[in-house]
C-alpha positions in Angstrom: -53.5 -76.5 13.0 -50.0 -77.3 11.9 -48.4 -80.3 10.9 -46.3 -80.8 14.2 -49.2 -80.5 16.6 -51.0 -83.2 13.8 -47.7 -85.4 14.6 -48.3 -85.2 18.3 -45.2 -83.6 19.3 -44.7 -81.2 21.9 -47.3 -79.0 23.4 -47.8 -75.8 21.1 -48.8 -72.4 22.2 -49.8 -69.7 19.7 -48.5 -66.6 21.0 -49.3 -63.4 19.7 -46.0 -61.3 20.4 -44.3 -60.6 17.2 -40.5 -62.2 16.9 -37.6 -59.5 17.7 -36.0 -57.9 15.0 -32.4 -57.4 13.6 -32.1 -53.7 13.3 -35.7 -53.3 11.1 -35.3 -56.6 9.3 -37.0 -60.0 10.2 -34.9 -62.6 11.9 -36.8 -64.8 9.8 -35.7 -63.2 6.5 -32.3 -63.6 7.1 -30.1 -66.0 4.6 -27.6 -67.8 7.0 -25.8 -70.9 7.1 -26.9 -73.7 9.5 -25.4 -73.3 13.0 -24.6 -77.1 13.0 -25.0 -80.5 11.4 -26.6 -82.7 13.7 -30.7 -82.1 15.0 -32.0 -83.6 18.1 -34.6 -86.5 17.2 -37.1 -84.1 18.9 -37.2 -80.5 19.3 -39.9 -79.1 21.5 -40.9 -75.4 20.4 -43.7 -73.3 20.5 -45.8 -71.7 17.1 -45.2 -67.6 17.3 -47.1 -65.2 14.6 -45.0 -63.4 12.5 -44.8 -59.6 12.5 -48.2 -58.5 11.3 -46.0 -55.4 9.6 -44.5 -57.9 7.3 -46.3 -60.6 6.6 -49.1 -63.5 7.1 -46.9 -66.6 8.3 -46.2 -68.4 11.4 -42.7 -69.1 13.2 -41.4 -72.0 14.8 -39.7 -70.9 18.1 -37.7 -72.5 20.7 -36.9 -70.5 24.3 -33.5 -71.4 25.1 -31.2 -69.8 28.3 -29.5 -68.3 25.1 -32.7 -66.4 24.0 -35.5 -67.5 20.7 -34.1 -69.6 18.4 -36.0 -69.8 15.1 -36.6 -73.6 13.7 -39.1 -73.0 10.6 -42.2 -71.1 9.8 -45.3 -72.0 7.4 -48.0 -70.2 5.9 -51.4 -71.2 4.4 -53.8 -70.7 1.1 -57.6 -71.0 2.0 -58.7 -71.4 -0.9 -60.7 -69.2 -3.3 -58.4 -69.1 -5.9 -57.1 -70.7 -8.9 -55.1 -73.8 -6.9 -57.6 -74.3 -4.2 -61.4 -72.7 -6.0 -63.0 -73.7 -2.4 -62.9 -71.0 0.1 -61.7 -73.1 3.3 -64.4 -73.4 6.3 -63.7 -70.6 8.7 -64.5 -73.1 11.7 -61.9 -75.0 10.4 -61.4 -78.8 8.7 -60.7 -77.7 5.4 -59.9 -77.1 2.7 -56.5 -75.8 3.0 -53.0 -75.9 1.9 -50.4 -75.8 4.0 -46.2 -75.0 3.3 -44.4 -75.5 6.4 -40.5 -75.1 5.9 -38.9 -77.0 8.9 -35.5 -76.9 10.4 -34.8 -78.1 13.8 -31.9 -76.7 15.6 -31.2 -74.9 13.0 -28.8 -77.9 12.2 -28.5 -79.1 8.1 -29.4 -82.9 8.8 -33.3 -82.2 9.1 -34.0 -79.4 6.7 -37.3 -79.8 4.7 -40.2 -78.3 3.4 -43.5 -80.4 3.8 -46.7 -79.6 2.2 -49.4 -80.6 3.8 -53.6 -80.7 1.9 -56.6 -81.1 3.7 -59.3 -81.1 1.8 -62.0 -82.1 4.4 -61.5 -82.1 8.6 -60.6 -85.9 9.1 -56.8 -86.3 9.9 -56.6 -89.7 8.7 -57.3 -88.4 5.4 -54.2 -85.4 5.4 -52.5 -85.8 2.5 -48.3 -85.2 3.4 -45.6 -84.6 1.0 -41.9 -83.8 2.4 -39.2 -82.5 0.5 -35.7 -82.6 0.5 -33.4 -80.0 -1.6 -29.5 -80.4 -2.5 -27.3 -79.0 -1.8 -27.8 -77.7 1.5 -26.4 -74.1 1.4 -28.2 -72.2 3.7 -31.1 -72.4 6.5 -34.5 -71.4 4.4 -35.8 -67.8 4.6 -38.9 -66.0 4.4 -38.9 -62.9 2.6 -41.7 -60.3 3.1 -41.7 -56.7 1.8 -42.8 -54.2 3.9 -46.4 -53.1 3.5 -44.8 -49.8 2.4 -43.6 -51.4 -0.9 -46.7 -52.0 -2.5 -45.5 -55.8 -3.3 -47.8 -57.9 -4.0 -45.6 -61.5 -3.7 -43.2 -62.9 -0.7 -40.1 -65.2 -1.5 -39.6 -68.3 0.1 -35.5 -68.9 -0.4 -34.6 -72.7 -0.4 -31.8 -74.3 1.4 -30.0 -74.7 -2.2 -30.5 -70.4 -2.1 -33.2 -70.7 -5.0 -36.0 -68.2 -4.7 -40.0 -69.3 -4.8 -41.9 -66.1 -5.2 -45.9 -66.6 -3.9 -48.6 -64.5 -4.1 -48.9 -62.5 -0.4 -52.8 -62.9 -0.5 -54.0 -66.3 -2.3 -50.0 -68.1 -1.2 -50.0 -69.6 -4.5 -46.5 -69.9 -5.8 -46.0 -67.0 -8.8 -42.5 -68.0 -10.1 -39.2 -69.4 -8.8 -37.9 -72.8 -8.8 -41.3 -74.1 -7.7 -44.3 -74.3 -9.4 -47.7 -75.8 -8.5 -49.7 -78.2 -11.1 -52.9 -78.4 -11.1 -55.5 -77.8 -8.2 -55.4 -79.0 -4.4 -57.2 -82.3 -4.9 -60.5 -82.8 -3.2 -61.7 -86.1 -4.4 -64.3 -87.3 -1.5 -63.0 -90.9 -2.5 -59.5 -91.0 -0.3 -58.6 -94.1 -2.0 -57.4 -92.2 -5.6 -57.0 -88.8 -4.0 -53.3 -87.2 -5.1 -50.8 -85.3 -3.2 -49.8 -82.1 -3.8 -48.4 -81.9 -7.9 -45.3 -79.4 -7.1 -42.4 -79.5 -9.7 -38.4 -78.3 -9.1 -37.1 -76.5 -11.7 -34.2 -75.4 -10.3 -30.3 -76.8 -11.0 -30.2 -78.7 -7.5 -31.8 -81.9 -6.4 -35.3 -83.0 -4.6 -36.2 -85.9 -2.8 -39.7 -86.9 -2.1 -41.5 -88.5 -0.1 -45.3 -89.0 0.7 -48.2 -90.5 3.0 -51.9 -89.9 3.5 -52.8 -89.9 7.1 -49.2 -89.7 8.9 -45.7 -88.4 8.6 -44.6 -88.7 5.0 -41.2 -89.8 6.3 -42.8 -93.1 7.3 -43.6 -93.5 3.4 -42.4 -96.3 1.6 -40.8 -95.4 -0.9 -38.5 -91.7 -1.5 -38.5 -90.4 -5.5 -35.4 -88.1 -6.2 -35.5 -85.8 -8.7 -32.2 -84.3 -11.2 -33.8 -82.4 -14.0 -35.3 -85.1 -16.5 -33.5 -87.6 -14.3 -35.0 -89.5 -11.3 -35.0 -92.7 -9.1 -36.4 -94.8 -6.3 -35.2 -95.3 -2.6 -36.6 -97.0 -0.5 -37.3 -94.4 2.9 -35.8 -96.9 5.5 -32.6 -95.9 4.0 -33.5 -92.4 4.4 -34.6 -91.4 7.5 -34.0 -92.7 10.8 -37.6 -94.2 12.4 -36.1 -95.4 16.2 -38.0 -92.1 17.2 -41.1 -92.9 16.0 -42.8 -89.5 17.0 -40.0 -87.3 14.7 -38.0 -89.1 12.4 -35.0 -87.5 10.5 -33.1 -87.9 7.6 -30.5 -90.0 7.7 -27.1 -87.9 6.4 -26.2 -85.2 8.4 -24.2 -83.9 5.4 -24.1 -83.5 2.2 -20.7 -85.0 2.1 -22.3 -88.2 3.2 -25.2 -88.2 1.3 -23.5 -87.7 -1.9 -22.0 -91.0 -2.4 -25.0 -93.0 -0.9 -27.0 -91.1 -4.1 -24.6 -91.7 -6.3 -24.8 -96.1 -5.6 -28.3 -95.2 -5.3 -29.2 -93.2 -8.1 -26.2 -93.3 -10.1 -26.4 -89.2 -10.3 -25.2 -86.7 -7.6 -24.4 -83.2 -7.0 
């Protein structure tokens, strides 16, 4: 189950057509700059298998009069490895990890990656994390050698252009500017479970922001990372929450958010 049929959105169908191609490369692998700024508050869109040639991942598609438009895609580790040791349940509820890189209308305003854990089959007990990456350079990419190549990893490029490589079977992340720390946490007391331990190592900026049971956007409080260098915001400066169902982040821009970081946090890029 993925995290915007969790958040109540719009009916999703899993279809089981793989996603056209450009020439005999993946749409979905294809570094491009956003087609606009602004995102609808809600974007209605269906989930769509990737191309079982190239890869184990999802895709976020919306049928316009235009033709598909791409909007994210997400992939999942189910456990039996070194970040998650329990094999998830193959009925389903757990335990899972899920990386889901989101970008409605294709637009800069709203583009995120959220990591969602489940470590049992209760929703109210989910634990979200959604992050933000600056400068926004680029829609994010998923990159998946053909079977052919003998590759063992995939890369995941970020909206700054940084690579994350994972590892195609277990989806733990193998190098890049992300790393994972320590295991998927699976604490049956929810009360001192923690989210997801990820850490940016790259020269841009995250923002974080995290809840337990609903959309991490409706957190209270954002923590942005530079380096060795971080702050507070509080998320009602963030993200707009008049649509309840699918709030977005607040600067459409970088050019806008820049100053409103640099009051915030006294650091920009």
């Amino acid at each position: 189950m993925k995290l915007r049929e969790r958040n109540f959105l719009s009916v999703v169908l899993l279809l089981s057509t793989p996603f056209a191609f450009a020439g005999d490369t993946p749409t979905e692998s294809l570094v491009t700059v956003p087609d606009q700024d602004a995102t609808r508050a809600e974007v209605n869109y269906d989930l769509q298998s990737g191309s079982p040639r190239f890869g184990d991942y999802d895709l976020e598609v919306e049928s316009t009069k235009a033709g598909k438009k791409i909007f994210g895609f997400s992939f999942t580790n189910r456990g039996g490895n070194t970040v998650l040791p329990t094999p998830s349940d193959p009925l389903g509820g757990g335990p899972s990890r899920d990386w889901e890189l989101h970008f409605s209308d294709r637009a800069t305003q709203d583009i995120h990656l959220e990591i969602v854990d489940q470590p049992n089959g209760y929703t109210s007990q989910l634990m979200f994390s959604a992050f933000y990456f600056f400068p926004r350079n680029n829609l994010p990419a998923i990159q998946w050698p053909d079977k052919e190549s003998g590759s063992r990893e995939f890369t995941v490029v970020l909206p700054t252009g940084e690579n994350v490589t994972y590892d195609q079977k277990s989806k733990i992340v193998t190098g890049g500017a992300l790393k994972e720390i320590g295991e998927v946490d699976l604490n049956p007391d929810k009360t001192v479970r923690k989210f997801a331990g990820i850490g940016y190592t790259g020269s841009g900026i995250m923002l974080r922001i995290d809840r337990q049971g609903g959309l991490p956007q409706t957190g209270a409080t954002a923590v942005v990372v530079q380096g060795k260098k971080s702050c507070k915001i509080a998320a009602t400066k963030l993200f707009n929450r008049t649509e309840s169902q699918n709030p977005v982040f607040l600067f459409k821009t970088d050019a806008e958010f820049k100053p409103f970081l640099k009051k915030a946090c006294g650091f920009t890029f």
